[in-house]
N, C-alpha and C positions, 0 to 999 in steps of 0.2 A: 470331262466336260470342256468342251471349246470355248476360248476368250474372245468374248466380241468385245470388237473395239468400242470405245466413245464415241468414235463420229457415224459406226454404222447405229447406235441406240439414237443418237441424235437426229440420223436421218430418216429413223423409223417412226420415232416421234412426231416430227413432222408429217412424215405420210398418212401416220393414222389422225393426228391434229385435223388433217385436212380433210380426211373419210369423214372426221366426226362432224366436221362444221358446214359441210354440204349434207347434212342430214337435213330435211326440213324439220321448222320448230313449229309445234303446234301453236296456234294464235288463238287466245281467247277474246271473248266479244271487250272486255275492259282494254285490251291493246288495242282490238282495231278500233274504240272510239277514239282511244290517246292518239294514234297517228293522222286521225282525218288533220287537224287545223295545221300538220306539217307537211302531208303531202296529195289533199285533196284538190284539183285544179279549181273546182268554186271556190272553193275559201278562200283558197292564195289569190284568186284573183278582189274577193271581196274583202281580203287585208291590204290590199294596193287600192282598190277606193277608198278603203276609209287613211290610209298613208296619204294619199293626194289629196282628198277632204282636210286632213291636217296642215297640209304643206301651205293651205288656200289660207289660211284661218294666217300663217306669219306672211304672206304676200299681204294681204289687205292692211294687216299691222304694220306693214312699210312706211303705207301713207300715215301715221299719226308718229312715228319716231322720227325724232334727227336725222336729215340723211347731209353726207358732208361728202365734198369731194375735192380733191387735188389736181389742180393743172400748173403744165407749167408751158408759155409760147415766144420764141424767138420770131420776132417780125421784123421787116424791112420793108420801107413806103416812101410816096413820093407824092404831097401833095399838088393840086394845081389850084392857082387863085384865075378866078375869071372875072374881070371888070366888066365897066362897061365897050368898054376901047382895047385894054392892054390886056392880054394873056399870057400869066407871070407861073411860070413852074419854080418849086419850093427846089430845096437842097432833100436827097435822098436822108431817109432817117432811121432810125432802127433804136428799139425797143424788146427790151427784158420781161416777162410778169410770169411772177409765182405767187399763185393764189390757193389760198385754203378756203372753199365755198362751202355752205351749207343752211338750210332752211328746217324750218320748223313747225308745224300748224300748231297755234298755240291753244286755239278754240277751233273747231270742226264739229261738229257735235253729229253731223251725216254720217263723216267719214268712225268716227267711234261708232256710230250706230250699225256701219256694214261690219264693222270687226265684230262686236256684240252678234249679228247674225249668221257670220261666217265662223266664229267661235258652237254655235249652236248648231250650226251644218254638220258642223267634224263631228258632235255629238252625235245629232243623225245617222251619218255613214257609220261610225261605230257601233251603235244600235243595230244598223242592218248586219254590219258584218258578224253580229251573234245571232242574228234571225238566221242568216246563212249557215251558221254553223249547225245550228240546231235542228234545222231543215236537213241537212247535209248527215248530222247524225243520225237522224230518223231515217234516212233513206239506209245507212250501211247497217243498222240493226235490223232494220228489215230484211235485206240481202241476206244477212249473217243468220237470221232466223232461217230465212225460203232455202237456203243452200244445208244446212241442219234435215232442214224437213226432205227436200228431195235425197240428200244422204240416207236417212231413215225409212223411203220412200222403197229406195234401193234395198236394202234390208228387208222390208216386209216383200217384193217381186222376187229374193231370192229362198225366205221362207216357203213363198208358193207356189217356186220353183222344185225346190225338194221335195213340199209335200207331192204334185203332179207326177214327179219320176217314183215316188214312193207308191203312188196308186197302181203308177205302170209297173212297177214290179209285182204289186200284189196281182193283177190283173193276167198279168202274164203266169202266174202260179196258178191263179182258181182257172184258167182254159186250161191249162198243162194238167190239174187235177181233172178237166171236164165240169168244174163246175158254174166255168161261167161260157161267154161266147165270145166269139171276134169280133166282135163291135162293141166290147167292154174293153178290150187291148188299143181297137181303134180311139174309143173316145178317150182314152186314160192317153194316145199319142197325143190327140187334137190338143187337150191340155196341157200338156206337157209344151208344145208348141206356142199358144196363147201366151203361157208363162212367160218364156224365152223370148219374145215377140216384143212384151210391155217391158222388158227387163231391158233390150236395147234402147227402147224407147227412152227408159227413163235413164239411160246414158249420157244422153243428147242433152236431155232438159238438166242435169246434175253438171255438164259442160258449161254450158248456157249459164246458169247461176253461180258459177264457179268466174267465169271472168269476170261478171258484173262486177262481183265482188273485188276482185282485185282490180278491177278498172277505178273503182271506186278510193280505193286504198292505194291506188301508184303500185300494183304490184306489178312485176313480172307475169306475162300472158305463159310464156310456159312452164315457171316454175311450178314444184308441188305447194298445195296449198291442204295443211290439215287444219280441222276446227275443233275446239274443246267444247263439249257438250255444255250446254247450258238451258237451263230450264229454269222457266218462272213460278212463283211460288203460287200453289192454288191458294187467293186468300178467300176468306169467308162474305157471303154475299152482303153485310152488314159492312164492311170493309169499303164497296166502294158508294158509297153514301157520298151525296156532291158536296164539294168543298165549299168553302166562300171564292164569290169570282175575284174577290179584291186579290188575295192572293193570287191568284192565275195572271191577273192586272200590270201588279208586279215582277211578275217573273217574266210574262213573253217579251221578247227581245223588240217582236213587231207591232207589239202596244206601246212599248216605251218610245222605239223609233217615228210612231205616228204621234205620238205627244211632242216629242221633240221637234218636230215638223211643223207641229201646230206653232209650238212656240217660234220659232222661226218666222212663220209667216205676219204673227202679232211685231214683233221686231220690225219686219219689211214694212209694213205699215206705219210705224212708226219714224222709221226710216226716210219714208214719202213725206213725210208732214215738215223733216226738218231741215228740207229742200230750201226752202222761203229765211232759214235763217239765216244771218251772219256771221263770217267766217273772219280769224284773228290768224295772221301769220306773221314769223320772224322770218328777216331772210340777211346776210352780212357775207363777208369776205375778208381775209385779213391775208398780207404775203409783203412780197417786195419789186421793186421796180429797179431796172438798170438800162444804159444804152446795149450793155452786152451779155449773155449769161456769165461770163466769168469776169464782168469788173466787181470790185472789193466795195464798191462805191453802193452800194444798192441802197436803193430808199424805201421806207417803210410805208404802207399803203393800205390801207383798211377802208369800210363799209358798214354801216352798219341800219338795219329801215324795218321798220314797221308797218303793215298792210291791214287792212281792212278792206272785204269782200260782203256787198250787201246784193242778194239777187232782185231786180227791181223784176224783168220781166221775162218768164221764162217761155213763151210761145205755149202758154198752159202743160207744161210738161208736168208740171210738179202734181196739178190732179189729177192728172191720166195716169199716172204713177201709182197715187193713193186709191183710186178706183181700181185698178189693178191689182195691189196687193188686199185691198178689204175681200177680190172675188174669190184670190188664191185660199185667203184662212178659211173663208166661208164653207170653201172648194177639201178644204184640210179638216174643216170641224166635222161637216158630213161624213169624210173616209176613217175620222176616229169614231162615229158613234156606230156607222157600222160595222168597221173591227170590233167595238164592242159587243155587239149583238151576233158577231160569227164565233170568236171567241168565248162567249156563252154557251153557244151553239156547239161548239164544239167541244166542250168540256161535258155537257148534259150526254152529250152522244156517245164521248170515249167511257163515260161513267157505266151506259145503259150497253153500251157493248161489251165491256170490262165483263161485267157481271154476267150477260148473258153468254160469252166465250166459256164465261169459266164451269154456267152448269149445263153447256154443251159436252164437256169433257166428259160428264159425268155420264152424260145419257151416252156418251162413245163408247167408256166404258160398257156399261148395262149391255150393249148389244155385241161387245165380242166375247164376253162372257157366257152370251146365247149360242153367239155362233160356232164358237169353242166346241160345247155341249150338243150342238147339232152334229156337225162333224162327228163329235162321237160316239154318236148314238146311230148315221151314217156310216162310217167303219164298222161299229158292229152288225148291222144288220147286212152289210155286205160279205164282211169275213163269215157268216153264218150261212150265208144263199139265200135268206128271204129276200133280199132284191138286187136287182141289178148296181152298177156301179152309178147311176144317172145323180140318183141320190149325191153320194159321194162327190162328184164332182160340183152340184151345186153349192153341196153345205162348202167345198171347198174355195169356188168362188164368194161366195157368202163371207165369208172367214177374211181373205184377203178383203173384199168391201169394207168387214168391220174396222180393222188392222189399219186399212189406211186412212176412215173414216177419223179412229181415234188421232194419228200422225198428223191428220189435218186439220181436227179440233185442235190440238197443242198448239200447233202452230199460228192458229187463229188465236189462241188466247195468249200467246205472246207478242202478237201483234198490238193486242189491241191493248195491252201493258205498253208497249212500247207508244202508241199514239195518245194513253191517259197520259203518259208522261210528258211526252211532247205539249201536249193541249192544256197541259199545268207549266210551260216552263221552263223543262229542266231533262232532258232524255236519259241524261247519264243516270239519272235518281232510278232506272229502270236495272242495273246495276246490281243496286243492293238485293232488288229480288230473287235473288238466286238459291236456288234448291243449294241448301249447306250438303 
């Protein structure tokens, strides 16, 4: 036996390291909801509104803290005295000042009241950016569902595919016996054709759902993309019995955001009213004075004053203000009762489809368990000679209709799992339904 070196096991290592990790990883639907809020471009763009909704909220809280500032100015001047008669120019003069400035609103009670609104904003934007998420989820489970189904779609064109070339072998046997004719070879081709026809077809469309999806997830346009099966649980028709809406209430992102909104706009109005108040400010300076910045001599120099700001008359601004913000709540109160009344709506809906998806499946079943039976009862009367192939190719199409009848009831009934979810809330709770 020959002695491999270390560095050539080393380098082998590595090579195979590298075969393994360009292998694609199969992605289950629990990953790709975990990656949307990392690298979905809505969300990231609706985590940067609700970041700049936050940023607004310490801007406006400027105005009610201390703001202090430092200067410091070397000047040189010359004044002129003008009489009546004589025109007397001073001695040039020059002056030191380092000041430490700063003011304070001690009372504002408007300017509290924009923070208090703009405090409520940030909550808003935060609000939306879990509407967005949620929304954003619903859309890649859906993906991740339709690219399953078109996968499985694929599977049943390639079933009746086989079967097709199978009849043409038979076909080609019962004329080679004489017991059948050339136009039982022909139509066993035509099918065989049709099959092959839909089977590229659904190539195209398993393409097509195949990028969305990774559009959707920042993937790569031409990497491999595999999916782990996943299937939702048939529950029983007593199961989807409607919830209470208060719960639903609570959990949508964009009923909470439309409350928050409301409240905001009660704020703004308030806001208007406290136009007319009076306003309490500190404002001082403290530093030193010299003829030069570097004499030793410097004199000490402060400031110190108290303000009071009463608005007497504001060109009526302050009710065009308050008429404006009572329109906006009024404007806010209407858009939450009919979120309520859609989100109603929408929960009755997802409940009544929930359940009628699911005894869809049932009756998909029912019928390819006929068409199964047809077929074979088809085969046999063809293998026998009592009839031509015509049979046979019907019960054969038949069979494929049932097949992907059933494919596309599944589909639908994990859809409409995934939109009870959404319509209670909460998407990812669609998750736990999964076939153990």
């Amino acid at each position: 036996m020959r002695h491999v070196s270390p560095a050539c096991l080393f380098v082998f290592a590595l090579w195979f390291g590298s075969l393994r990790a360009a292998e694609p990883a199969t992605l289950t639907l629990d990953q790709a909801l975990g990656t949307v809020e990392r690298v979905n471009v809505n969300v990231l763009l609706g985590r940067e509104t609700a970041t700049q909704a936050l940023e607004a909220v310490r801007q406006q809280r400027a105005g009610i803290l201390p703001n202090i500032s430092a200067s410091a100015q070397q000047r040189r001047s010359q004044g002129v005295s003008i009489a009546t008669v004589v025109v007397a120019s001073g001695r040039p003069a020059s002056r030191f000042d380092a000041l430490l400035s700063g003011n304070y609103a001690l009372y504002d009670p408007e300017l509290r009241s924009i923070v208090r609104a703009s405090r409520v904003g940030a909550e808003v934007a935060q609000a939306n950016y879990q509407s967005i998420v949620q929304t954003v989820l619903a859309d890649v489970a859906d993906s991740y569902f339709t690219h399953l189904r078109n996968l499985r779609r694929l599977d049943v064109l390639d079933a009746n595919i086989a079967r097709a070339k199978s009849l043409l072998e038979l076909a080609r046997n019962q004329f080679n016996a004489g017991v059948a004719t050339q136009i039982d070879v022909t139509r066993a081709e035509a099918q065989v054709a049709q099959a092959e026809q839909a089977r590229l077809q659904q190539g195209t469309t398993l393409v097509q759902s195949e990028l969305l999806l990774k559009r959707l997830l920042d993937f790569d346009p031409a990497g491999v993309l595999r999916l782990d099966d996943f299937r939702v649980q048939r529950a029983s028709p007593t199961l989807f019995a409607f919830s209470e809406q208060k719960t639903a209430f609570e959990k949508r992102a964009d009923y909470l955001a439309a409350q928050k909104a409301l409240e905001q706009t009660k704020i703004n109005v308030a806001t208007a009213g406290l136009q007319r108040w009076p306003s309490l400010n500190l404002n001082g300076n403290y530093g030193v004075a010299s003829k030069n910045w570097d004499d030793e001599d410097k004199q000490e120099q402060w400031a110190l004053g108290l303000g009071v700001s009463v608005p007497v008359f504001d060109g009526l601004r302050a009710g065009a203000d308050r008429r404006i913000a009572l329109s906006r709540q009024r404007a806010q109160e209407f858009r939450v009762r009919s979120l309520e009344l859609q989100i109603s709506a929408e929960l009755r809906l997802a409940v009544q489809d929930a359940g009628s998806r699911n005894a869809q499946i049932e009756v998909a079943e029912k019928s390819l368990r006929l068409a199964q039976e047809e077929l074979r009862l088809a085969q046999q009367r063809y293998q026998q000679g009592v009839a031509d192939n015509r049979e046979v190719v019907e019960a054969q199409n038949r069979l494929a209709v049932a097949e992907d009848n059933l494919v596309e009831a599944t589909f639908q009934y994990n859809l409409s799992r995934v939109e009870l979810a959404r319509a209670k809330g909460d998407v990812r709770a669609v998750l736990a339904e999964k076939v153990k």
